[in-house]
C-alpha positions in Angstrom: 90.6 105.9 85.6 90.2 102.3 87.1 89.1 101.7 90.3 91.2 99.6 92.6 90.3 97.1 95.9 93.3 96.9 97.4 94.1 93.2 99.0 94.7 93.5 102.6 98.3 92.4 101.8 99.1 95.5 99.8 102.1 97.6 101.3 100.5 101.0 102.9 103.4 103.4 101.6 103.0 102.0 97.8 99.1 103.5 97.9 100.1 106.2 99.7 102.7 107.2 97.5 100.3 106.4 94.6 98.0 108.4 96.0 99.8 111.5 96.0 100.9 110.7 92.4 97.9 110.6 91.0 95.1 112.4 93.7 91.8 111.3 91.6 92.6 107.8 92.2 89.5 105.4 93.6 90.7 102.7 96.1 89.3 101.6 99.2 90.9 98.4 100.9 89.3 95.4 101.8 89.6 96.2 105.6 87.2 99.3 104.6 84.4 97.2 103.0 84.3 95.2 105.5 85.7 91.8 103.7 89.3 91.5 105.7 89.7 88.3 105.8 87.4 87.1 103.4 89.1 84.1 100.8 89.8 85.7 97.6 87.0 84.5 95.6 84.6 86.2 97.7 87.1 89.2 96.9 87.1 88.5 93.4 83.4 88.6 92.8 83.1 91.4 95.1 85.1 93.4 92.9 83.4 92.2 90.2 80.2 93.5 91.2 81.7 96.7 92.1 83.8 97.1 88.9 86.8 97.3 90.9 90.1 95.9 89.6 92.2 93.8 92.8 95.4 95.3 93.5 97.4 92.7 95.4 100.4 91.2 96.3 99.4 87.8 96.3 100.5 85.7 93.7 99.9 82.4 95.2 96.1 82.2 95.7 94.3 85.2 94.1 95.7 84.8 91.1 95.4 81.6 90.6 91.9 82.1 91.9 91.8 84.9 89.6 92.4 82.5 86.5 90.0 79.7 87.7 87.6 82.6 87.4 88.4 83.1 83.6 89.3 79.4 83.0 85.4 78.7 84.5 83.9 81.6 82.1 83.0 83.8 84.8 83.7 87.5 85.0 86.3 88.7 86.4 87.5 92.4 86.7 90.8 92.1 86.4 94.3 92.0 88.6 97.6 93.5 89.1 99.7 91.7 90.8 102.9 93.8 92.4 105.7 91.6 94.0 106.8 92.4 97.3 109.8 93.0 96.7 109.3 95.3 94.3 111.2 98.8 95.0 108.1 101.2 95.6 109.3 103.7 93.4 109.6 101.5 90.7 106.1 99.8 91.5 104.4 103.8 91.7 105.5 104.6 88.8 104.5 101.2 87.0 101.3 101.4 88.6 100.8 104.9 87.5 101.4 103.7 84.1 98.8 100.8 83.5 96.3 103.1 85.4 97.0 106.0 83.0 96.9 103.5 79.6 94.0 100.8 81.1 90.5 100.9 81.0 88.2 98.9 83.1 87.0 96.8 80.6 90.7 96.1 79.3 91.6 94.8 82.6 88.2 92.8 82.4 89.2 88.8 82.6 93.6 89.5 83.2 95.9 89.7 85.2 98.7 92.4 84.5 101.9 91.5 86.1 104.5 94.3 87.3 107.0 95.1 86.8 106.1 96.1 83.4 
């Protein structure tokens, strides 16, 4: 299963709904690595080292950052992007989804945009 940073952004009832959806799940937040705060291209190649896909709901900058990444030729593990206003049934199950179907190296270099 992939393992997910979560952006500091990232709505506390989606993971811990996803959480008890799918109990084998690997996320730790940015506030627990100690990078709150940090721009998103520190996050980025962060994850990248870690093999850690970004979950986030920041479409403005870390995605954009995201693709610079790519559009630069370096690596990138991957994104999913969840709007906010996304119901978090909807984005649970959604989520549930790519992480059941995805692989790490599948998300390598994209950005997967929900809802699907």
């Amino acid at each position: 299963m992939i393992r997910l940073l979560t952006d500091e952004n990232v709505n506390n009832n989606l993971m811990r709904g996803l959480a008890r959806r799918l109990p084998q799940l690997d996320f730790v937040s940015v506030r627990d690595v100690g990078l709150a705060g940090s721009p998103d291209l520190v996050l980025l190649k962060w994850a990248v080292n870690e093999q850690r896909v970004i979950l986030t709901h920041d479409l403005k900058t870390m995605v954009r950052d995201a693709n610079l990444l790519v559009a630069q030729g370096e690596p990138m593990a991957g994104v999913i992007f969840v709007p906010d206003q996304l119901e978090i049934g909807r984005a649970i199950n959604d989520l549930e989804m790519v992480l059941g179907t995805s692989t790490e190296s599948a998300m390598r270099n994209s950005v997967e945009y929900l809802p699907l």
